[in-house]
C-alpha positions in Angstrom: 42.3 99.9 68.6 39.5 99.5 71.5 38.1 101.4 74.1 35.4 101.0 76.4 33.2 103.1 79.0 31.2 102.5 82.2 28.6 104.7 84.1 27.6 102.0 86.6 29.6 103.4 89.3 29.3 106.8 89.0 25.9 109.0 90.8 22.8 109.3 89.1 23.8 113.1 88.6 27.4 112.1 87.0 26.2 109.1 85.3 23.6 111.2 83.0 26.2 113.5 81.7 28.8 111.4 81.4 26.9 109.6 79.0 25.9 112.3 76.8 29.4 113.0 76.4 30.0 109.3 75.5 27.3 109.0 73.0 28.3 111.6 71.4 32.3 111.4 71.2 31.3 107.8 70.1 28.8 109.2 67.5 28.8 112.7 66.6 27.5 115.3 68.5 23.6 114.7 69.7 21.0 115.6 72.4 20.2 112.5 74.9 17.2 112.5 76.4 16.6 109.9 79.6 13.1 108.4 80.0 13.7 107.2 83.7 14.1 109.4 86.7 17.3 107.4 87.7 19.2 106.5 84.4 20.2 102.7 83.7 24.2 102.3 83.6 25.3 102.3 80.3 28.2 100.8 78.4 29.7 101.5 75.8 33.0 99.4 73.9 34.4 100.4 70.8 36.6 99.2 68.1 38.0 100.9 65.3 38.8 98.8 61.6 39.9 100.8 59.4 37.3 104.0 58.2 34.8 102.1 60.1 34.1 102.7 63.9 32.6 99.6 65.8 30.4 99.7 69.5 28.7 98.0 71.2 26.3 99.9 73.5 24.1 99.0 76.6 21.8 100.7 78.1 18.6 102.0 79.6 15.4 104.0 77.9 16.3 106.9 76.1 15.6 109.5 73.2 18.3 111.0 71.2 17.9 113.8 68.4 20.3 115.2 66.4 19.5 118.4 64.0 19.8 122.1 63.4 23.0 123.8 65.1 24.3 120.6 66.1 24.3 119.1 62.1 25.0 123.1 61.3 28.8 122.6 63.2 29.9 119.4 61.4 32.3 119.7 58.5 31.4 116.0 57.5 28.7 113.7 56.5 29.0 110.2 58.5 27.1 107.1 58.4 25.5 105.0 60.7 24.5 101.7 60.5 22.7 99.9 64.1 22.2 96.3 64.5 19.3 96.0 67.1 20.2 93.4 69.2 18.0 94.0 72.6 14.7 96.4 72.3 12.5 97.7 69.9 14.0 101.3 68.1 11.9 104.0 66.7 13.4 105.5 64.1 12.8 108.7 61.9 14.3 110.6 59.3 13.6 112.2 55.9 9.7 112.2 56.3 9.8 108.4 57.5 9.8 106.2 60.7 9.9 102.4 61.1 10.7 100.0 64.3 14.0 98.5 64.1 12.9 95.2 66.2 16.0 92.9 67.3 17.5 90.9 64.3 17.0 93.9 62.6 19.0 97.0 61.5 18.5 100.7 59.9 20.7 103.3 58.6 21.3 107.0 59.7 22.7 109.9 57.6 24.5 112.4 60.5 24.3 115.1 57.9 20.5 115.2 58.3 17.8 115.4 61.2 17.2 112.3 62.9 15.6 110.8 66.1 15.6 107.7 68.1 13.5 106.3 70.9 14.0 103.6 72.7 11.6 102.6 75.2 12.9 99.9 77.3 16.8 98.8 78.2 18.3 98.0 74.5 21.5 96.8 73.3 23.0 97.4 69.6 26.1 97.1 67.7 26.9 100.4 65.1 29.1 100.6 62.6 29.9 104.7 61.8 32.4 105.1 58.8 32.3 108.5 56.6 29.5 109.0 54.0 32.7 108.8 51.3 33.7 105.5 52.3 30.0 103.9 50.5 29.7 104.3 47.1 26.2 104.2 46.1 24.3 107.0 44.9 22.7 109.6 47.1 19.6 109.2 46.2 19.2 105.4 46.6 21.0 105.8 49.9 18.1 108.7 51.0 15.3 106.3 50.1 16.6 103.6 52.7 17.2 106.1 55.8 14.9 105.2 58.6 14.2 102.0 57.0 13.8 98.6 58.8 16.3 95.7 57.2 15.5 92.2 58.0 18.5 90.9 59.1 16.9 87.4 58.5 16.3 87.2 54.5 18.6 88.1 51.1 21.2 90.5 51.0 20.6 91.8 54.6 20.6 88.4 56.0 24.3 88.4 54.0 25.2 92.1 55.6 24.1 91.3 59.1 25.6 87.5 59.6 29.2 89.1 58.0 28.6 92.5 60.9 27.7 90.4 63.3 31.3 88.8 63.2 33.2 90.8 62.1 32.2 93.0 65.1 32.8 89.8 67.7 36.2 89.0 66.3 37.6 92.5 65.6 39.5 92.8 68.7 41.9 89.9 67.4 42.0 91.9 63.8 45.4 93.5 62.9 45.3 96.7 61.4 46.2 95.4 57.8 43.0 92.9 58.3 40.7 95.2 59.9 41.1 97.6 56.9 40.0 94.0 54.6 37.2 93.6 56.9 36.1 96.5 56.7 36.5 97.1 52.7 34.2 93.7 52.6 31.7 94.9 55.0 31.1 98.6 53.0 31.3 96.6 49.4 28.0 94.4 51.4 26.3 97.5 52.5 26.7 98.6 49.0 25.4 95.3 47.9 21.8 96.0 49.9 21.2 99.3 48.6 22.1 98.6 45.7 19.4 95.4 45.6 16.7 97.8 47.0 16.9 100.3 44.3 16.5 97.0 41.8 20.2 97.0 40.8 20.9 93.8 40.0 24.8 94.2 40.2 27.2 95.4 42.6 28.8 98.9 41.3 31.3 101.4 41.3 35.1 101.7 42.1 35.0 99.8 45.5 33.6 96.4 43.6 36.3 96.7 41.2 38.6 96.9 43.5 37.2 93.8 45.3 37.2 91.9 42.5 41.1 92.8 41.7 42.1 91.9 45.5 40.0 88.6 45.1 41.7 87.9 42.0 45.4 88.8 43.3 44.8 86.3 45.9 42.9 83.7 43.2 46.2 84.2 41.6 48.8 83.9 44.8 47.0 80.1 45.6 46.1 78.9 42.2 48.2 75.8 42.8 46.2 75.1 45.6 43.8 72.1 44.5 41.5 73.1 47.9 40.8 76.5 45.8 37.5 77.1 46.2 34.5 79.9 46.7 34.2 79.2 50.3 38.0 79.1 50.8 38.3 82.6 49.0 35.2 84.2 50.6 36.9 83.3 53.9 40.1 84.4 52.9 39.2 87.7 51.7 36.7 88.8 54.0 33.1 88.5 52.3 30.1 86.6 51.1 30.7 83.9 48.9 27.1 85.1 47.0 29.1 88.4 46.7 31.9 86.7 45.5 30.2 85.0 42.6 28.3 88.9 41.9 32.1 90.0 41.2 32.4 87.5 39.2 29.4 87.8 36.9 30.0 91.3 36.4 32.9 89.5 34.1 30.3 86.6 32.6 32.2 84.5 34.1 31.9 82.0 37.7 34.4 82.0 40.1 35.3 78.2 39.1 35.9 79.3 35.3 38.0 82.0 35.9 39.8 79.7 38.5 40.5 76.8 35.7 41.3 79.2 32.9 43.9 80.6 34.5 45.3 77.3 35.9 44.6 75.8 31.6 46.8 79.2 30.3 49.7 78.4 33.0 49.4 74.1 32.0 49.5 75.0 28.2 52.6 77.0 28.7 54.8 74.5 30.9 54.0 71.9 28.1 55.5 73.3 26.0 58.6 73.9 28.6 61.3 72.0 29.9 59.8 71.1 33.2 57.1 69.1 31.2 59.7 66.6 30.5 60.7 66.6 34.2 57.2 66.3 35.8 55.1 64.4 32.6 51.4 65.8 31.7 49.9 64.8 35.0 52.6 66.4 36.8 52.2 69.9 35.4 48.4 69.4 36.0 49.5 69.0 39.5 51.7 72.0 39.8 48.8 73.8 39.2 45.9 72.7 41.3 44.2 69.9 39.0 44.1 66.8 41.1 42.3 64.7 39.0 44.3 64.0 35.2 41.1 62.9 33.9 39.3 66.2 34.7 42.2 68.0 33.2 42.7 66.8 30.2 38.8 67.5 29.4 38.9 70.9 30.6 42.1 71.0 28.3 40.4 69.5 25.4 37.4 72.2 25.7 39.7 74.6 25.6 42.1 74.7 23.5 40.4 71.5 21.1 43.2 68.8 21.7 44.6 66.8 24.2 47.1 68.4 26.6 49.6 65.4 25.0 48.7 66.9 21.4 49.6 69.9 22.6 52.6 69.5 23.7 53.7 67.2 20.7 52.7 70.1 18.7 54.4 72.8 20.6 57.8 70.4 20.0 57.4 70.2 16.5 56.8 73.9 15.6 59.6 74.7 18.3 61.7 72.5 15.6 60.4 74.0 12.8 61.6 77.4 13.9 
């Protein structure tokens, strides 16, 4: 779902309210203060995926200020998240302030006083979702309000690249992807707080759920030999650095977990029918091993014998029973 907005046609008069009424449909409710006599025509396009609610906003200097009656009247707690992409912000909230510079990006609690400022025509893209939808503990999440991220370096560099395009290709999203999208980009977010309060993990319900919907689709292509990180990162919607975090949770990599599960499915069409049919190589086939050579050692340091061993071994105690 999209919509967009306009004031450049409308009177200087028109144009001002309309866009307080814009901001703060698009937002939540908030006091917009202009900084030019005349105010700069602004734009606003949205996107919804999912919880999360997507726009891209344009337009001249401004101050907005959200607080007392206004946070008194909301029956939720919402989340902002802003990627600067045109002038410098001033931010505040919970005793702090920093400059959001372009590149960079800042998160807002709704539930809270806040103020912007923005001195100079800006554009940003804002991702709002409800304060449910992250989970991270409240008081990591209150250390990093008003906060500058540099969208250039570690897990922010990760977050801002996957927002950036997620918000430039979310028009073409069904609603079924939009949702994945949007589970990816909250499990990231969750990812960067979770770094700055020195976790050195990904936690909580919403990981293990990403690791479950990585693994069903592990499990859907596993006799794909093109299988890879990259391939299932793309697939499913995130990092492939957060991808192999899932995975060490587990102690395992992405790769092992990949070629134990393909070893458990070989060792059981050995000792099958359909080994006759298709040989050793062929059942290393069916399930994603290209190369015979490389299976048969992964076989051997798994299960201590060749698959062929195997197999002659499976016969004999089938014949025994």
């Amino acid at each position: 779902m999209s919509a967009s907005l306009s004031t450049a046609s409308l009177s200087a008069s028109d144009r001002a309210q309309c866009w307080r009424e814009a901001v703060s449909h698009t937002f939540v409710p908030m006091n917009v203060e202009f900084l030019e006599k005349v105010p700069s025509p602004g734009e606003i396009t949205g996107h919804q995926l999912g919880p999360v609610r997507i726009s891209h906003v344009r337009a001249g200097p401004q101050v907005v200020t959200r607080g007392g009656r206004l946070i008194a009247d909301s029956d939720s707690s919402s989340l902002i998240l802003s990627l600067q992409e045109r002038g410098t912000a001033l931010k505040e909230q919970d005793g702090r302030e920093a400059l959001i510079r372009p590149g960079g990006f800042s998160l807002t609690d709704t539930s809270r006083a806040y103020r912007k400022r923005i001195d100079e025509g800006f554009a940003f893209t804002s991702f709002l979702f409800p304060r449910a939808e992250l989970d991270v503990q409240d008081t990591d999440l209150r250390a990093l309000t008003a906060t500058a991220f540099d969208g250039a370096e570690g897990s922010a560099a990760l977050l801002a690249t996957y927002l950036s395009r997620m918000a430039r290709e979310a028009a073409g999203f069904d609603e079924a992807v939009g949702r994945r999208a949007a589970s990816t980009a909250l499990d990231l977010l969750a990812l960067v707080v979770d770094d700055h309060a020195g976790r050195a993990q990904p936690q909580g319900s919403r990981t293990a759920a990403s690791l479950e919907r990585v693994k069903d689709h592990i499990l859907r292509n596993l006799r794909d030999p093109d299988l890879s990180p990259s391939t299932i990162a793309e697939a499913t919607f995130m990092s492939v650095r957060f991808l192999h975090k899932l995975f060490q949770q587990e102690g395992v990599t992405v790769g092992g977990w990949i070629r134990a599960q393909r070893l458990e499915r070989c060792s059981r069409d050995l000792l099958r029918p359909v080994a006759g049919e298709l040989g050793v190589a062929g059942v290393a086939r069916r399930w994603g091993f290209a190369n015979s050579s490389h299976f048969t050692r992964s076989f051997r340091a798994a299960y201590g014998m060749t698959p062929r061993d195997w197999q002659v071994g499976g016969h004999q105690l089938h014949r025994n029973d």
